[in-house]
N, C-alpha and C positions, 0 to 999 in steps of 0.2 A: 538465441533469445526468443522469446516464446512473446510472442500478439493475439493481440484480441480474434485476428483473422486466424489465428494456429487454435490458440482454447476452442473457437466456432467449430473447426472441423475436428478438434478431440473430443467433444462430447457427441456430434454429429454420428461418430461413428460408432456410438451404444445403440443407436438404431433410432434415430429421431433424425428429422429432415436439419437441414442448415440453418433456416427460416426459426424453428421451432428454440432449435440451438443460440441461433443471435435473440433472441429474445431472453431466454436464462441468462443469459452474461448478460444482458443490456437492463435486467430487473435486480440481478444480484450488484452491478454497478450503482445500478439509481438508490437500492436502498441503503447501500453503503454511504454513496453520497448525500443523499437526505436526513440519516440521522446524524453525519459527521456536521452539515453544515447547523443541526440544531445543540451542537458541539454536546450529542451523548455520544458515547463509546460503543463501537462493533466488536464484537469479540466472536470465532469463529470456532467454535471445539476444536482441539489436536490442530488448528493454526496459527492464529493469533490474535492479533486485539489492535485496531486500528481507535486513534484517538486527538482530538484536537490539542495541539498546547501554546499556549501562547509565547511568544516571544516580546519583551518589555523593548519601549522605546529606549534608545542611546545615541550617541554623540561617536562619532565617527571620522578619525583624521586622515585625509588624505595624505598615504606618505612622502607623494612626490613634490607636492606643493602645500600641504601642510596645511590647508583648508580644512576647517570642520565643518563636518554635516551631521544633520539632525535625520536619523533613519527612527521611523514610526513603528509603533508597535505593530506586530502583525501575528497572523495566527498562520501555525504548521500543524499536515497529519504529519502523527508519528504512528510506526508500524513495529510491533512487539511481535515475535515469533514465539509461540507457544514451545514448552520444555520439549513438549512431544513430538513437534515438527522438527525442532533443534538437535534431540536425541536421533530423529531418524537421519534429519541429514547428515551429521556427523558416524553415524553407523555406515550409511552408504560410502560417504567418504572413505572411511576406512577402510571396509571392504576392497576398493578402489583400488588404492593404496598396498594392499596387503597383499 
């Protein structure tokens, strides 16, 4: 699995300090985050497309004891992978595979 501390020293190693490094991921986060939370959509060329959706309030039964609850509407990102990222993973894969 790959972390924010692994991304820091994979770009690190194009030839920019670590410092310089957490700062790019730390601006490419913030602005992901800022426009997610003004719920417009990021969309990345050849990656994908991050975007807010809402989830409607409902009524929700417990099935062990049979209590309803009332679960609130709430808002999810959702993460779409571009054809192109899609296409190359599943080429790698196969590669793989093959």
């Amino acid at each position: 699995m790959s972390t924010k501390k692994r991304l820091i020293q994979e770009i690190a190693e194009i030839g920019v300090t670590q410092k310089t490094a957490r700062s790019i991921i730390e601006k490419i986060c913030g602005e992901i985050e800022e426009k997610l939370s003004d719920c417009e959509p990021v969309k990345i060329e050849n990656f994908g497309r991050f975007e807010i959706r809402k989830h409607s309030a409902r009524r929700m039964k417990n099935p062990e004891t049979g209590e309803l609850h009332h679960i609130p509407e709430r808002s999810v990102v959702h993460y779409k992978a571009s054809d192109n990222f899609t296409d190359r993973f599943n080429e790698e894969t196969n590669e793989a595979d093959g």
